[in-house]
C-alpha positions in Angstrom: 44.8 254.8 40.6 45.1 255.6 43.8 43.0 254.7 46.7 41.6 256.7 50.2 44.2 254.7 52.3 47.1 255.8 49.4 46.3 259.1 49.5 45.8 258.9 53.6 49.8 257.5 53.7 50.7 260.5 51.1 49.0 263.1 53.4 50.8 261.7 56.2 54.1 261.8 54.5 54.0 265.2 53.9 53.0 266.1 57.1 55.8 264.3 58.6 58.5 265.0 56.0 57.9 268.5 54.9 56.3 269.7 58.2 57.7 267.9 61.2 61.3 267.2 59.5 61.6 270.2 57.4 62.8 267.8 54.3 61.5 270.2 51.4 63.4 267.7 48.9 60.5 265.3 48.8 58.5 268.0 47.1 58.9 266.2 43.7 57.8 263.4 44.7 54.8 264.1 46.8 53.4 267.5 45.6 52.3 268.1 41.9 53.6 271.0 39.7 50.0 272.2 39.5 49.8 272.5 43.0 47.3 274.8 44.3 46.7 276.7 48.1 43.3 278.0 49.3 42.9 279.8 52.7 39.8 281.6 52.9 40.9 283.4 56.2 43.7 285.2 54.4 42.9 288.4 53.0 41.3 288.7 49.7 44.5 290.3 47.8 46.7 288.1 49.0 48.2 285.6 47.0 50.2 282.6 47.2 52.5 280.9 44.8 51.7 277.6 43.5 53.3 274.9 42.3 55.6 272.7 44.3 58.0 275.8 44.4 55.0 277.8 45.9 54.6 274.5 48.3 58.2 274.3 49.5 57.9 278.7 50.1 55.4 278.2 52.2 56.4 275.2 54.7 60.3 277.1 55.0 57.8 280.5 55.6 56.5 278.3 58.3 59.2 276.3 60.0 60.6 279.5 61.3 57.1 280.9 63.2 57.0 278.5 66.3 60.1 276.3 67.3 57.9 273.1 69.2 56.4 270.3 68.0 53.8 269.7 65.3 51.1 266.7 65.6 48.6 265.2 62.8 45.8 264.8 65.5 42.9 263.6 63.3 42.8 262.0 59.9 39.5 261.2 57.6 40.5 259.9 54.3 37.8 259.3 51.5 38.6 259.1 47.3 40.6 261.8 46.6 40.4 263.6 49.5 42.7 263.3 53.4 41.3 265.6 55.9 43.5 266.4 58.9 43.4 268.5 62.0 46.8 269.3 63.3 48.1 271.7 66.6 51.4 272.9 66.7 52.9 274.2 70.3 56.1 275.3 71.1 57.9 279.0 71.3 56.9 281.9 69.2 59.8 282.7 67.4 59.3 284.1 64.2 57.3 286.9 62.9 53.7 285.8 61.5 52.3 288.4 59.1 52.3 292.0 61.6 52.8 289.8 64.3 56.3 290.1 65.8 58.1 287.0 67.8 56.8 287.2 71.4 59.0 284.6 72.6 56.3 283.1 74.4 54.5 279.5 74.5 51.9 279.1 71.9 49.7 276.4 70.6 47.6 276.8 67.5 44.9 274.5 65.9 44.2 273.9 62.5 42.3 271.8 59.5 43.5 270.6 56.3 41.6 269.4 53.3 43.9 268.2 51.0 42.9 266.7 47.1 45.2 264.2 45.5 45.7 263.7 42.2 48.0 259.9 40.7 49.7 260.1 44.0 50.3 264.1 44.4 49.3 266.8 46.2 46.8 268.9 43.8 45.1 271.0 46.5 44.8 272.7 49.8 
């Protein structure tokens, strides 16, 4: 079983692996094949893929948005659960959704409640 500071080391892992270093290889090891993404500010149609495949889609989808640095400001661990708050700054050089690479300085904000599960990612 795993414990709060475990799953605190996992969380921080990922971020730092996956996000920062753009290793998508350590998806087997870190993220489970049940893998599952919320985002309530996304539109109601739209859908992720899930899974570690779904996982590794979405951090590559990612990487190419804003070329800067990525920090893990904030981290509350408790059970199952690692909550982080993370900003991102850098140049805007990918296109986001509608929104077309502006080429321009950007820093963006956000929060992450992730659930763990023997050691894996379950939820976000």
């Amino acid at each position: 079983m795993t414990t709060a500071t475990d799953n605190e080391a996992i969380a921080r892992r990922i971020f730092e692996e996956v996000w920062q270093n753009h290793n998508y290889d350590v998806n087997d090891d870190l993220v489970s094949e049940d893998y599952v993404f919320h985002d309530p500010s996304m539109p109601e149609d739209t859908e992720w893929a899930s899974g570690r495949e779904g996982y590794r889609m979405m951090a590559e989808m990612c990487a190419g948005i804003i070329d800067g640095t990525l920090e893990f400001e904030q981290v509350i661990s408790t059970r199952d659960y690692v909550v982080g708050r993370w900003k991102q700054t850098g140049t805007h050089v990918g296109k986001m959704g509608n929104i077309e690479p502006t080429n321009e300085e950007v820093s963006i904000t956000g929060n992450v409640i992730d659930r763990f599960e023997d050691g894996k990612l379950v939820e976000m």
